[in-house]
N, C-alpha and C positions, 0 to 999 in steps of 0.2 A: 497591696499585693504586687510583688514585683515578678514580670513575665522575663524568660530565663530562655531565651532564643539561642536556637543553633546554627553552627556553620550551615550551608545548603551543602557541602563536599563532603563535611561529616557524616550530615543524614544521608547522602547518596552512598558513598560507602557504605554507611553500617546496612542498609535498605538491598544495594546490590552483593552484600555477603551471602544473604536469602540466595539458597542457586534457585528456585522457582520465581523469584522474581530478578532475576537476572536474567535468565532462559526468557523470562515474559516481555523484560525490556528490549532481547535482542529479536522476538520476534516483532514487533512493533519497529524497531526499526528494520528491519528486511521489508517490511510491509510498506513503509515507507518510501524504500528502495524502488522499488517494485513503482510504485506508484508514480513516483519521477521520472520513472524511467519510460513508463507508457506514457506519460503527458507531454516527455522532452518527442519520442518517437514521432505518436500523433503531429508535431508541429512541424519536424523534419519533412512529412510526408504530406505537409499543408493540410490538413484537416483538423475541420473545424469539430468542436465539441457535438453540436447540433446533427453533424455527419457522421460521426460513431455513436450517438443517438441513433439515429435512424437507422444505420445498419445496423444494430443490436437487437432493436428493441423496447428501449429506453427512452427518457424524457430528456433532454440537453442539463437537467436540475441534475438529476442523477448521475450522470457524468461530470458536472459540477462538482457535485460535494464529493464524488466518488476522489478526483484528481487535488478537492483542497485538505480530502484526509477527516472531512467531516461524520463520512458514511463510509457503513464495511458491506459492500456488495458481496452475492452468492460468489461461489466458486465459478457457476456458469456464468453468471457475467464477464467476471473477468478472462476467461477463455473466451469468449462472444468480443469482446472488446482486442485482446492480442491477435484471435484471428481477423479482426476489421485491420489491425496494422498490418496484416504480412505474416502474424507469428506463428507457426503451430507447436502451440504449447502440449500438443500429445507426443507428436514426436520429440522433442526434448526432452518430456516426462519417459517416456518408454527406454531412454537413449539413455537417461542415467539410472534408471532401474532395472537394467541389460547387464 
């Protein structure tokens, strides 16, 4: 029995025609986004994993897996985590829903 393998570009096409998994691949990557962006922050501002731990809440694992994209934290962590950088993600949020 002979296996009959596809292009990977074909199958992403035909796969990202789907608009719900295309809308799902682009949130995944925003999330991603997101996540590099707070890890690149945290380093600028020398803190250490263990230290947005502690001021969170959390275990330094958790922020671990959270920044290698392994683990999907609440929404309040991650607001708990933007406000440890400096961020206030309410004010932003109110400012584009204004």
């Amino acid at each position: 029995m002979a296996i009959n393998l596809h292009n990977w570009d074909d199958v992403r096409s035909e796969l990202l025609s789907d608009q719900a998994t295309a809308e799902a691949l682009e949130v995944v990557q925003m999330r991603k986004q997101l996540i590099a962006a707070m890890a690149q922050k945290r380093k600028q501002n020398k803190m250490t994993q263990e230290m947005i731990a502690g001021q969170i809440g959390v275990s330094k694992q958790a922020i671990s897996k959270f920044e290698r994209g392994t683990s999907s934290p609440t929404i309040d962590v991650v607001f708990r985590y933007a406000e440890a950088l400096g961020i206030d993600v309410f004010s932003k949020l109110k400012q584009a829903f204004s």
